[in-house]
C-alpha positions in Angstrom: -19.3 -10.7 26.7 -18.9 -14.5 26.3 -19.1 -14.2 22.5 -17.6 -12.1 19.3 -19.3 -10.1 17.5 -20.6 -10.2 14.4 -18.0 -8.2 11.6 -20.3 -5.5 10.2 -19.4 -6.0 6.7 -17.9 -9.5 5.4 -14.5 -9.4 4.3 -13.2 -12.8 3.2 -9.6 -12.2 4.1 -10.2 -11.3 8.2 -12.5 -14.9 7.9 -10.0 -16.9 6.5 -7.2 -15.4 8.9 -9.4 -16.5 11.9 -9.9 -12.9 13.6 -12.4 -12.3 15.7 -14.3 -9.3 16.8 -15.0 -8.0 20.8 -15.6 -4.6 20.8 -16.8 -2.4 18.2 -18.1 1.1 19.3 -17.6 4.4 20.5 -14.3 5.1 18.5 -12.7 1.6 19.8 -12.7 -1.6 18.5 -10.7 -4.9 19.2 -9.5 -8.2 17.6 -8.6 -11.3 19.2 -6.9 -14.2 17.7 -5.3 -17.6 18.6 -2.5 -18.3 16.1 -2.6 -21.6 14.1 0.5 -22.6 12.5 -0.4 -21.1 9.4 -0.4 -17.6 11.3 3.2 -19.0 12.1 6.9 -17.9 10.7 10.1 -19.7 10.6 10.7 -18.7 14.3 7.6 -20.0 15.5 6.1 -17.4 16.0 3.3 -14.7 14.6 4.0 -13.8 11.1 4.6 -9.6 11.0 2.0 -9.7 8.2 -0.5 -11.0 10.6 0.2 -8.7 13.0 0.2 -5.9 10.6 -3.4 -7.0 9.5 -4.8 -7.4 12.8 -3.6 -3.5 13.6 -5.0 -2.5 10.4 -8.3 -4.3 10.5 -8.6 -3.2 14.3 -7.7 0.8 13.5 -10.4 0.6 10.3 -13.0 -0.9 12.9 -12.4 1.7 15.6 -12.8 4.5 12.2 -15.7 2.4 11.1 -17.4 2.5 14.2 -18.0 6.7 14.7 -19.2 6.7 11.4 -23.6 7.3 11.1 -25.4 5.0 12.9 -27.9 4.5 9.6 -26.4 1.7 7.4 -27.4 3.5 4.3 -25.5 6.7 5.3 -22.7 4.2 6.2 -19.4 4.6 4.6 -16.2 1.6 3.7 -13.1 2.2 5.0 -9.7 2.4 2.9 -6.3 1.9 4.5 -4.5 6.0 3.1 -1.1 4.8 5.3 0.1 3.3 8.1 3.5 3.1 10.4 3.7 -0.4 12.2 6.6 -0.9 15.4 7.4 -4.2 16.0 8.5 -4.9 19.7 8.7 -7.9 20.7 7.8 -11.7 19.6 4.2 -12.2 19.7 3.5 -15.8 21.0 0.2 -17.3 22.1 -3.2 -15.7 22.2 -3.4 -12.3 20.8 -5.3 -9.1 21.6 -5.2 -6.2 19.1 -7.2 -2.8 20.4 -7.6 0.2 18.5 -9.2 3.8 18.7 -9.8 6.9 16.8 -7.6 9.9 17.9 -8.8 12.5 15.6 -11.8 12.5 13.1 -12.6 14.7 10.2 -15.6 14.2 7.5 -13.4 12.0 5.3 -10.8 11.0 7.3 -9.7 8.8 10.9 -6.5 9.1 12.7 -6.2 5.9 14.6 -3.5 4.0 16.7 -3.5 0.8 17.9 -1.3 -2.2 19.6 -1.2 -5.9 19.5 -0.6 -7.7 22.9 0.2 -11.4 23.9 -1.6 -13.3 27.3 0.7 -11.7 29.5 -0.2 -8.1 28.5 3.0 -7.0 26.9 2.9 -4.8 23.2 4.5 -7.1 21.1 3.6 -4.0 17.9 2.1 -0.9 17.7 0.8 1.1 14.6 -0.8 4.1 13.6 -2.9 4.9 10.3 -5.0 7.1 8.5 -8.0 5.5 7.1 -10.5 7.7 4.5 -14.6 7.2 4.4 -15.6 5.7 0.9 -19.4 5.9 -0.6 -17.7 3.5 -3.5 -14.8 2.7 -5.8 -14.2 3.2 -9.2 -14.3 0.4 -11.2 -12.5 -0.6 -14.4 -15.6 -0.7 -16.2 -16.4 3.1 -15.3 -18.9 2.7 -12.9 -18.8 2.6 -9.3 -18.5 -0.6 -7.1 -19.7 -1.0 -3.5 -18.5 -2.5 -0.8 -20.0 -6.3 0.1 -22.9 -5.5 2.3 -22.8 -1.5 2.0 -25.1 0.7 0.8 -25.1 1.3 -2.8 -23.2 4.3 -4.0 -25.1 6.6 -6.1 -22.3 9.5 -6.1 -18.8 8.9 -7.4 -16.4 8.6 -4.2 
């Protein structure tokens, strides 16, 4: 595959951080990104909050992607907790693949690992992630996810 993939919902914050998507199926997923100096901390380096997003985008991608194939069955994903290791500087291009360990109806158990060129884990991270129809909104009713199926049942 010479190209990413389109995300399967938009979410403006993964767009503006650059990350792209190369696999999304199966109970697997993966990120890419080539850091500008933006992505960039005082060390030159990755921030730890990007690689903390791209393990958390990654993990709710591989959870995203066992759910039904019909986009009106279709859940959103929300982030219930998550452990992140860091182990070692990440410099350069970076690779960030997840997978789903365990599934139940609402929930995924995930893991996944950010890696630099040479194919060393620079962190790792694990996370439970819950299947959402909708959230509650402040004015009572329920809000959907951009480019979800509606929610006609509180979540």
């Amino acid at each position: 595959m010479s190209q990413p993939l389109q995300f399967p919902v938009p979410i403006p914050f993964v767009e503006e951080l650059g990350l792209e998507l190369w696999r999304f199926g199966d109970g697997q997923a993966e990120l890419r990104l080539d850091p500008a100096e933006a992505h960039l901390n005082s060390w030159s380096v990755a921030h730890g909050g990007v690689l903390m997003t791209m393990l958390d985008v990654v993990m709710a991608h591989a959870a995203r992607s066992v759910m039904a194939t019909d986009p009106a069955q279709r859940a959103g994903m929300a982030t219930i907790e998550m452990k992140t290791t860091f182990m070692r500087p990440a410099e350069g291009a970076l690779r960030a693949t997840g997978q789903v360990l365990h599934r139940t109806a609402t929930l995924a158990f995930c893991e996944a690992a950010v890696h630099n060129t040479r194919g060393e884990i620079c962190a790792h991270g694990t996370g439970t992630f819950k299947f959402l129809r909708g959230l509650p909104a402040a004015d009572g009713q329920i809000k959907t996810q951009r480019g979800g199926a509606a929610a006609e049942e509180n979540p």
